[in-house]
C-alpha positions in Angstrom: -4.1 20.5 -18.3 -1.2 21.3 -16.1 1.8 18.5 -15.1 0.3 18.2 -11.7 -3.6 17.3 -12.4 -2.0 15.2 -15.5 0.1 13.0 -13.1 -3.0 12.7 -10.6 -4.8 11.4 -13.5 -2.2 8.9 -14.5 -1.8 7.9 -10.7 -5.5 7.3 -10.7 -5.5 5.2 -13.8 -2.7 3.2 -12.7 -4.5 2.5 -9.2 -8.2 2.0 -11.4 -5.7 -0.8 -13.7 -4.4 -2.5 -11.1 -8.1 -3.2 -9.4 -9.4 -3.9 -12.8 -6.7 -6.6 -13.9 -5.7 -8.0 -10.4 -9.6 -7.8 -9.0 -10.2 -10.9 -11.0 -6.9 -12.8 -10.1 -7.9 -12.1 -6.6 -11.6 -12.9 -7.2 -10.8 -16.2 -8.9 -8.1 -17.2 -5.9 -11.3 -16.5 -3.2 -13.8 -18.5 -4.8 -11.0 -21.8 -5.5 -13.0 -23.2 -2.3 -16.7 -21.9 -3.3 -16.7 -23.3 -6.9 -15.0 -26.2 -6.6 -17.4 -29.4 -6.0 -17.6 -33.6 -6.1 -15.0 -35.6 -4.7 -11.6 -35.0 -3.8 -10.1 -35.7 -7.3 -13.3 -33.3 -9.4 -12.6 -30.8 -6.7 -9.0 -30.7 -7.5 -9.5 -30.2 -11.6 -11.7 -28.0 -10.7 -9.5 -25.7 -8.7 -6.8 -26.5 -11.3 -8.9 -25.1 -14.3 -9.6 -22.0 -12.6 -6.2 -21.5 -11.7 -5.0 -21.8 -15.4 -7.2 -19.0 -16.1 -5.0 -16.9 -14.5 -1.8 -18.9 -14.4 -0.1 -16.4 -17.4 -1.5 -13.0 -16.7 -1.5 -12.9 -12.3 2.0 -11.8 -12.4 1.6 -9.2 -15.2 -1.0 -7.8 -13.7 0.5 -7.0 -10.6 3.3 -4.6 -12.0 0.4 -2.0 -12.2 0.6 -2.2 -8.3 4.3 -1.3 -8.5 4.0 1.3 -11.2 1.0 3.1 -9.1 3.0 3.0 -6.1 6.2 4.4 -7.8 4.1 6.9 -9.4 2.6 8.3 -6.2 6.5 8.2 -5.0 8.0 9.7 -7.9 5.2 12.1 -8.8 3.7 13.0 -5.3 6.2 12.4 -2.6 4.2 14.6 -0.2 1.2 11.9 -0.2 3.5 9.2 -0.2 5.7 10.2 3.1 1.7 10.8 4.2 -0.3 7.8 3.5 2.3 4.8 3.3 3.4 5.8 7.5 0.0 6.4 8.2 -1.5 2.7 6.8 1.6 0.8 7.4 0.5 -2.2 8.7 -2.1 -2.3 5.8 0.4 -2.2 3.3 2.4 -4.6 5.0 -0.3 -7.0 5.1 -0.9 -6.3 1.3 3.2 -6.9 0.8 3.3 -10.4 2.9 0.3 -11.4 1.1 1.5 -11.0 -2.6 4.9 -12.5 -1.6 3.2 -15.6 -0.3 0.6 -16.0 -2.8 3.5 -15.5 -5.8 5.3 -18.4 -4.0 2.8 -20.8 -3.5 1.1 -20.2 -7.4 5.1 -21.6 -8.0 5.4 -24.3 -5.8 2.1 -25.2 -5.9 2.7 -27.8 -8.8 6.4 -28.7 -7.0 5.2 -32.0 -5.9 1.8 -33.9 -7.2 0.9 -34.7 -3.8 -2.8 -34.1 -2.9 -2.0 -32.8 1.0 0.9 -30.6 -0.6 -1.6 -29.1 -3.3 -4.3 -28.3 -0.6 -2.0 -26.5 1.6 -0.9 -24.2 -1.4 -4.3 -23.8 -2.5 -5.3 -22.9 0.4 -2.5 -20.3 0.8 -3.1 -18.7 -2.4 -6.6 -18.0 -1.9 -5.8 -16.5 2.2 -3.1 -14.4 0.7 -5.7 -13.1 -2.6 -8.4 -12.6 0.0 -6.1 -10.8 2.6 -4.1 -8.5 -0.5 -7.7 -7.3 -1.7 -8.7 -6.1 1.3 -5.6 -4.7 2.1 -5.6 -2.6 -0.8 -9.1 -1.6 -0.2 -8.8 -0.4 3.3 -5.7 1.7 1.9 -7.5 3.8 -0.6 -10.4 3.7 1.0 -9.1 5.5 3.6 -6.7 7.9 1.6 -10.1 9.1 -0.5 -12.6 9.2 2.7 -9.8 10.4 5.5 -7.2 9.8 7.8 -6.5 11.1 11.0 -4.0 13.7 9.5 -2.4 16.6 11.6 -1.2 19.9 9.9 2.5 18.2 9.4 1.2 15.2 7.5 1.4 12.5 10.2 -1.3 11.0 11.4 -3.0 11.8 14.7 -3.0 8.6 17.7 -1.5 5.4 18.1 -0.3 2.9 15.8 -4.2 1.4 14.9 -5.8 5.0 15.1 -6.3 4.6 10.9 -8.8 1.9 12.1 -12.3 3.0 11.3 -15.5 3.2 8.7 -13.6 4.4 5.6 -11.1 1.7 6.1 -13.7 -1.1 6.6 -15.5 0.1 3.4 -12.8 -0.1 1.2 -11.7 -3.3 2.2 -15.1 -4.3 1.9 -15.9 -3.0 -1.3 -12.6 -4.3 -3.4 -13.2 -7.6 -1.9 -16.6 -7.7 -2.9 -16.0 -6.2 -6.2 -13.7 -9.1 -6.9 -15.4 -11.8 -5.8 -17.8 -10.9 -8.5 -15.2 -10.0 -11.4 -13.4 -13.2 -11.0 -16.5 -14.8 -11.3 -17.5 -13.3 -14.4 -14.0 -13.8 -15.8 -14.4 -17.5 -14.9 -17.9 -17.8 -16.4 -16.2 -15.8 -19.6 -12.9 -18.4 -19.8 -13.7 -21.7 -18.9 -16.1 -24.2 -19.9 -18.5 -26.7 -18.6 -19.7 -27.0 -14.8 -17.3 -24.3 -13.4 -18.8 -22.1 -16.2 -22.0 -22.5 -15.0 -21.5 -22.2 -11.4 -19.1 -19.0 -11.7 -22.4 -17.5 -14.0 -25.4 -18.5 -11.0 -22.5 -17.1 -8.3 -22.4 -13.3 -10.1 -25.9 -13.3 -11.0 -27.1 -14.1 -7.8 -24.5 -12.0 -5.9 -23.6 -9.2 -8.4 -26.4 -6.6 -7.0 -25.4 -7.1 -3.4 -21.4 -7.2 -4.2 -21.8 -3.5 -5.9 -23.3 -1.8 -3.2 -20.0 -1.3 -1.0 -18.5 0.2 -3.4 -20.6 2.6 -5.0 -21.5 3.5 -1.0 -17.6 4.7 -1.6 -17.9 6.9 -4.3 -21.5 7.9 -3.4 -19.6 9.5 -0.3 -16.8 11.0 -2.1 -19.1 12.5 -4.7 -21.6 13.9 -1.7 -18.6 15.3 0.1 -17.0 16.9 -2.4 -18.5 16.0 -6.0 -20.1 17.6 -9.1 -22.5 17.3 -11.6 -19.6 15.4 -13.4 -18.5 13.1 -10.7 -22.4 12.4 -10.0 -23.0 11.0 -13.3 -20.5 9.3 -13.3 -21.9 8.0 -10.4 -25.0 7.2 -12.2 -23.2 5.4 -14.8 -22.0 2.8 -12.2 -25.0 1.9 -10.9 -26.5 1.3 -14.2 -23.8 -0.4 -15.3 -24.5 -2.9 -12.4 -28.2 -3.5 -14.2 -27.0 -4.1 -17.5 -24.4 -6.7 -16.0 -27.0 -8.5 -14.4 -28.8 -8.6 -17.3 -26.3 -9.7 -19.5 -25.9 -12.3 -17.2 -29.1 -13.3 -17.2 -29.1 -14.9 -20.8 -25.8 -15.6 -20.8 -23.7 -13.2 -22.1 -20.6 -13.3 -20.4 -18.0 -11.2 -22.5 -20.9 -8.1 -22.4 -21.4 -9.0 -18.6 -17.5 -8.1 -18.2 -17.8 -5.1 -19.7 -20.5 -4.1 -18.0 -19.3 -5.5 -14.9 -15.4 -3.6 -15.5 -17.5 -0.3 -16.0 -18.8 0.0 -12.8 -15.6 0.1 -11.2 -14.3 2.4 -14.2 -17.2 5.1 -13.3 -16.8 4.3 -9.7 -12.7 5.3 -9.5 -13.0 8.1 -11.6 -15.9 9.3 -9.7 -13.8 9.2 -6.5 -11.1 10.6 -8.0 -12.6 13.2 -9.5 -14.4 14.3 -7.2 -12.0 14.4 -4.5 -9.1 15.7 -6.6 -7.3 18.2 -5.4 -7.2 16.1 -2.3 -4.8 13.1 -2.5 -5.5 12.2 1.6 -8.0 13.5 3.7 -8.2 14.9 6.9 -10.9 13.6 9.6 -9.0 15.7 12.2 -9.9 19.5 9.9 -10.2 20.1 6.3 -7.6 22.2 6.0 -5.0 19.5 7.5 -5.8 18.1 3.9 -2.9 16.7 1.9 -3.7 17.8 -1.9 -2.0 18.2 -5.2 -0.1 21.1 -4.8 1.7 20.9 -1.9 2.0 17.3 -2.7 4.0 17.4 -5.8 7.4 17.3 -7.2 8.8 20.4 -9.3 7.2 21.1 -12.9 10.7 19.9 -14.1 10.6 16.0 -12.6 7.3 15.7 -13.7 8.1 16.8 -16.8 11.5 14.5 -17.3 8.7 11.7 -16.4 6.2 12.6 -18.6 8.6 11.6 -21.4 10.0 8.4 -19.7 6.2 7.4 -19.6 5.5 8.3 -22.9 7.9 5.7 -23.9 7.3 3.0 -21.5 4.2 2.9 -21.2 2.9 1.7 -24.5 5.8 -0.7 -24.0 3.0 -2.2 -20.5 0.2 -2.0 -23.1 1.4 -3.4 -25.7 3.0 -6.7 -23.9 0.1 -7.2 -21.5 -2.1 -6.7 -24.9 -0.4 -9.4 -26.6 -1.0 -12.0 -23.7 -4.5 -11.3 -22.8 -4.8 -12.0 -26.7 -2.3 -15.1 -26.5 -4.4 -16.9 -24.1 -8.1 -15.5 -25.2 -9.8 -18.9 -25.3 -11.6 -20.7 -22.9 -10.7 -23.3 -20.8 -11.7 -27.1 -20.6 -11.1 -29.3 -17.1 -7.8 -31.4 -17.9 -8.5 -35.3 -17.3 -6.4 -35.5 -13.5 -3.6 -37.4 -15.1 -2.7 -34.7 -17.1 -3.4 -32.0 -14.6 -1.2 -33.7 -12.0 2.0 -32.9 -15.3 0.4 -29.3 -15.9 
């Protein structure tokens, strides 16, 4: 395998991580409001034990969002100076709405007042809502195409990006994630939250799949193989065996099952549309790919060995606290929860 499909590989990994870990923190953020019931004070623990599900691994989880980003920089410079300009309001978006979710998870707890907890509730679930699809219109619309001239700029006005593949993307990633960080819920917390995050994926987990294998259905029709097709395959089956997991109430095999379907899905997108990194809707051959995308043999090379050492570095600490904090979750009488 040469340095250049390596570091496409890597990139797509990194992008696949980041929707795997941070899907859930944005899943568990949107449905704060959905699975969250009684009166004010149960609706309140409630929305305080799903937050401590994520409370110590939402910020570790989005440093795979940096490193993909720096990797497509660093490694691919070509579809960087192409696809940031082109969705640059999307990523904007996606920036304002990790900034203000990060500050509200902090000051959330600031004051134990119930009007001031609302407000940052509510924030964090608008900003986890507006990040995912943010990120899903992005790559959405850098693996089905942007209106792309032969000099790498896009074609039109400032919302000409605007269209199907971006609508999809968004769709699909939010979708996804409403489901995962249901599952997650139903896998790290006990009692009536539990029970409600299960009924909420196994009622919605069918419908939530289809955007996104819709995406890499397309990809893999434009562009695919036999490889990229089962792989294919392997999503959609993978959304029968979560549903049936969650059916008697296996939530840890519903995960897995539920994480492999967007693991087949990426890497059928990927690989079927690799050696194209963006394309075109304007002509095919306006297509950005790998090659006239990358950096020199030499860079990648020089950051092939920086990531060899780093890298397992991520791993290991992110590893270590998934492990930490593997136990599920109780509802905290409100007296305590108001000191959490």
């Amino acid at each position: 395998m040469d340095l250049q499909t390596l570091w496409f590989a890597a990139v797509a990994v990194l992008w696949t991580g980041f929707l795997l870990l941070e899907g859930f923190d944005f899943g568990v953020a949107a449905l704060l409001p959905v699975l969250s019931r009684g009166d004010a004070a149960q609706r309140r623990a409630d929305k305080n034990l799903m937050l401590r599900t994520i409370g110590p691994v939402w910020d570790g989880n989005e440093v795979w969002l940096v490193t993909a980003v720096g990797a497509v920089f660093a490694a691919f410079p070509g579809w960087y100076a192409t696809w940031l300009p082109a969705m640059y309001l999307p990523f904007v978006l996606l920036l304002l709405a990790l900034i203000v979710r990060a500050v509200a998870f902090e000051w959330r707890h600031q004051r134990h007042d119930a009007a001031w907890d609302a407000t940052w509730t509510r924030v964090i679930t608008g900003g986890s809502v507006v990040a995912a699809l943010a990120i899903g219109g992005a790559l959405g619309a850098t693996t089905l195409g942007l209106p792309i001239a032969a000099d790498g700029t896009r074609v039109g006005g400032a919302f000409s990006w605007v269209g199907w593949p971006v609508a999809l993307g968004a769709v699909a990633v939010l979708a996804y994630s409403l489901v995962h960080g249901a599952v997650f819920l139903a896998l790290k917390t006990e009692g009536p939250v539990r029970e409600r995050a299960r009924a909420f994926a196994l009622r919605w987990s069918p419908l939530a799949a289809l955007p996104l294998l819709a995406w890499a259905g397309l990809v893999v029709l434009r562009s695919g193989g036999l490889v990229s097709t089962v792989l294919w395959l392997v999503a959609a089956l993978a959304v029968v065996g979560t549903w049936t997991r969650l059916k008697v109430d296996r939530e840890g095999q519903a995960f897995l099952g539920w994480a492999l379907v967007l693991l087949a899905s990426a890497a059928a997108v990927f690989g079927a549309g690799y050696p194209t990194v963006v394309a075109s809707t304007v002509d095919p051959a306006f297509d950005v790919v790998v090659g006239g995308a990358s950096v020199s043999d030499y860079t990648l090379t020089v950051m092939t060995w920086v990531a060899g050492v780093g890298l397992p570095v991520v791993l290991g600490y992110q590893a270590w606290t998934y492990w930490v904090f593997r136990k599920r979750l109780t509802a905290e009488p409100e007296h305590e929860a108001a000191h959490a």
